[in-house]
C-alpha positions as CSV (number, residue, x, y, z in Angstrom):
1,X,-20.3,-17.3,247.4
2,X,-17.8,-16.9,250.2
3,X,-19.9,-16.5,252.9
4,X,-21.4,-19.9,252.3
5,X,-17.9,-21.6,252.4
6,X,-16.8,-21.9,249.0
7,X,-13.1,-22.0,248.6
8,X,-12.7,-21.7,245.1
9,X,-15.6,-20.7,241.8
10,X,-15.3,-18.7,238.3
11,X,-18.9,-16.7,238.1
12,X,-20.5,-16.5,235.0
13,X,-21.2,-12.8,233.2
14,X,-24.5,-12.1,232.1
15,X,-25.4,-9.2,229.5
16,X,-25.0,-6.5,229.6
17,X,-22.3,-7.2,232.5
18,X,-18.7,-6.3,231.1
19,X,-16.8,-7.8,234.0
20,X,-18.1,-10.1,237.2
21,X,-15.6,-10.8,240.5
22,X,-15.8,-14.2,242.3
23,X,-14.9,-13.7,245.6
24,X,-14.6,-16.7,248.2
25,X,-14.3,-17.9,252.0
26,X,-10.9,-16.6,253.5
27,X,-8.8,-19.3,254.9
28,X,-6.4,-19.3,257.5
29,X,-3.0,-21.1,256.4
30,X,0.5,-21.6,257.7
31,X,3.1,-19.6,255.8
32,X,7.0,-20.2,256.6
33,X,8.7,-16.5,257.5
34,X,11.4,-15.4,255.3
35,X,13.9,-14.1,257.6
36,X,13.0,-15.3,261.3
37,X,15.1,-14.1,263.8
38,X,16.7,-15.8,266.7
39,X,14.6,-17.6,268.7
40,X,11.7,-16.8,266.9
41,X,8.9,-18.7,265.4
42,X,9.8,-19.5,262.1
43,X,5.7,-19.7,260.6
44,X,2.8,-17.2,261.0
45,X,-0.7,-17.7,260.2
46,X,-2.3,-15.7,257.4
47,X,-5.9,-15.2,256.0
48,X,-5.9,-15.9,252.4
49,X,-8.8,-15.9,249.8
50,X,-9.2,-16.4,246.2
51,X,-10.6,-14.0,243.9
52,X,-11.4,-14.5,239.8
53,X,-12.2,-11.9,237.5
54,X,-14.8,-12.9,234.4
55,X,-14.5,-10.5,232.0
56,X,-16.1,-9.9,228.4
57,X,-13.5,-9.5,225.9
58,X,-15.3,-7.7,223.2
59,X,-15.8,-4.6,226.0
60,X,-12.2,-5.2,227.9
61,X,-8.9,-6.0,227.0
62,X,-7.5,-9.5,228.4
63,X,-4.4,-7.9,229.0
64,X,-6.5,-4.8,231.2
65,X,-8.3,-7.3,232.8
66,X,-5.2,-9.2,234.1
């Protein structure tokens, strides 16, 4: 669903699916640096993108899964 613009979804597993990955749009965002130096430009721009992981938890372990 990323490629249509969607910034955030869960995706529903379907039988006999185990496990299903949401993957969606990458947005750029400002992100402070940790240690700028002198003189330097204390943000930088990053591509981020959320990602969620349905799984079925009578085939895998929650814990696995996380």
């Amino acid at each position: 669903m990323g490629m249509f613009g969607v910034s955030n979804f869960s995706a529903i597993i379907n039988p006999p699916q185990a496990c299903i990955l949401a993957v969606s749009s990458a947005e750029k965002r400002v992100i402070p640096k940790e240690n700028p130096k002198e003189g330097e430009d204390p943000y930088t721009v990053a591509s981020l993108m959320n990602v969620t992981l349905s799984s079925d938890h009578r085939v895998v372990d929650g814990a696995v899964a996380a």
